[in-house]
VMD Tcl script that draws the C-alpha trace (Angstrom):
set ca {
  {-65.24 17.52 -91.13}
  {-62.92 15.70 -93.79}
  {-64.99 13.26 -94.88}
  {-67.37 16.00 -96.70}
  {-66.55 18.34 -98.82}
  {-66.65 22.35 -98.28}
  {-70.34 23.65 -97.70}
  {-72.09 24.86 -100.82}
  {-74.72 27.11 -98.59}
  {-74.59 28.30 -95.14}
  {-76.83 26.11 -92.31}
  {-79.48 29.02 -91.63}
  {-80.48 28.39 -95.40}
  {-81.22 24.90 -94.88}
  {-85.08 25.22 -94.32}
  {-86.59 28.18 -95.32}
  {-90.00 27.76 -96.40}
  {-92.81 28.92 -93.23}
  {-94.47 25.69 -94.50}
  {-91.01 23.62 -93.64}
  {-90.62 25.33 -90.90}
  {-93.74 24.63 -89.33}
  {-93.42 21.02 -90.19}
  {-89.76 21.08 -88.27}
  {-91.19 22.58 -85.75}
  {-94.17 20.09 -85.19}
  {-91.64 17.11 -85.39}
  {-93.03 16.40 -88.85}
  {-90.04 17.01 -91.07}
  {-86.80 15.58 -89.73}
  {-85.04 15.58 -93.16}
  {-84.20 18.06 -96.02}
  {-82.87 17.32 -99.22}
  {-80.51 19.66 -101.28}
  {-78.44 19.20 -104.31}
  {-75.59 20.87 -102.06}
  {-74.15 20.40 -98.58}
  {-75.47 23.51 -96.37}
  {-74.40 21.55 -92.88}
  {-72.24 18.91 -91.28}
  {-72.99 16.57 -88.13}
  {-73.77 17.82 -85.34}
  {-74.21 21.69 -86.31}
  {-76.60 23.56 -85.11}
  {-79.67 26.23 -86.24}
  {-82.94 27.48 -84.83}
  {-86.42 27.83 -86.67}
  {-87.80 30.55 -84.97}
  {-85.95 30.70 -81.80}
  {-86.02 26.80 -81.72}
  {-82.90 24.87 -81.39}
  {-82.34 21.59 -84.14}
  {-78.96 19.46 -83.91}
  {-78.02 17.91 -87.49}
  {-77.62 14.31 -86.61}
  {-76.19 13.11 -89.88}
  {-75.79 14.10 -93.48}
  {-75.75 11.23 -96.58}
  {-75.34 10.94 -100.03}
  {-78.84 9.57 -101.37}
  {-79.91 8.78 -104.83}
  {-83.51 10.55 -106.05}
  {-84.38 7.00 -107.33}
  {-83.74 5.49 -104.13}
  {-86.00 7.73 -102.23}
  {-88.95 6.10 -100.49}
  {-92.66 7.12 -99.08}
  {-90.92 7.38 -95.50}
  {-87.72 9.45 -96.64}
  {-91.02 11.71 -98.52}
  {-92.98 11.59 -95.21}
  {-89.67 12.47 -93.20}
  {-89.49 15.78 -95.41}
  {-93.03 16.78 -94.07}
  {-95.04 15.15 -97.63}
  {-97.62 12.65 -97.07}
  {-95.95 10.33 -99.95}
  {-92.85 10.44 -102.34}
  {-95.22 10.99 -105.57}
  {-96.45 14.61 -104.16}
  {-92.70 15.48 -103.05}
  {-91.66 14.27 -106.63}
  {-94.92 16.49 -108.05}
  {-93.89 19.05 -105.89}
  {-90.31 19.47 -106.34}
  {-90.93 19.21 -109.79}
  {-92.95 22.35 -109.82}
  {-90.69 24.60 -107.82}
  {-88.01 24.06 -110.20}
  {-89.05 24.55 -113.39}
  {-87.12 22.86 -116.44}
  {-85.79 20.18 -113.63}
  {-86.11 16.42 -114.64}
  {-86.36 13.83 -112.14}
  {-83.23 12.17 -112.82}
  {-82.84 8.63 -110.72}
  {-79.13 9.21 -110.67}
  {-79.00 12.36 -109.46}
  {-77.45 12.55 -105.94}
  {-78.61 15.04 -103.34}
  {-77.16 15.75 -99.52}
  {-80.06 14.01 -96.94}
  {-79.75 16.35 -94.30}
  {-80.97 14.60 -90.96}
  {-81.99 16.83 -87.84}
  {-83.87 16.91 -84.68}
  {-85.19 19.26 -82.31}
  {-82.11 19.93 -79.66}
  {-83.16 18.87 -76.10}
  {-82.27 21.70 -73.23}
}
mol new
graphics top color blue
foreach p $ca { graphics top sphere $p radius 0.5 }
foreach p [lrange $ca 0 end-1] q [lrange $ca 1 end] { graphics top cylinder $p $q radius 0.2 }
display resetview
């Protein structure tokens, strides 16, 4: 893993919300977003007993996020994840610059 840098959080922290979950687990959410890195390619972690496979992890900035990378987190658009985020972290601004870790993942085949 020496392109990225040491993880900030462990992998079973990734998605913790039941909401999330369920989404994950209905093939609805097949990204997270986090300020730090919590996995590398090709790691694994279950949602309730469920195997997911990290395909990829990127560098993204907030004010390049579209509706899709929104609807890919399990949000119908990027103006209620914005809304949203913006109301779980109170005193956050929604700073265009700002780089988070685009965690990609799908549900690993048997």
């Amino acid at each position: 893993m020496s392109d990225y840098p040491e993880k900030t959080c462990e992998i079973d922290r990734l998605i913790r919300h039941p909401k999330l979950v369920e989404a994950a687990l209905k093939g609805q959410k097949t990204e997270q977003r986090r300020d730090g890195l919590y996995a590398y390619p090709n790691e694994t972690f279950k949602l309730e007993g469920v195997p997911f496979v990290v395909t990829s992890v990127e560098r993204q900035r907030l004010g390049d996020m579209t509706d899709d990378d929104a609807r890919a987190e399990g949000y119908p658009d990027l103006a209620f994840y914005k809304n949203l985020i913006l109301k779980m972290h109170p005193g956050m601004t929604w700073d265009e610059d700002s780089l988070v870790w685009v965690h990609s993942f799908k549900r690993q085949q048997d």
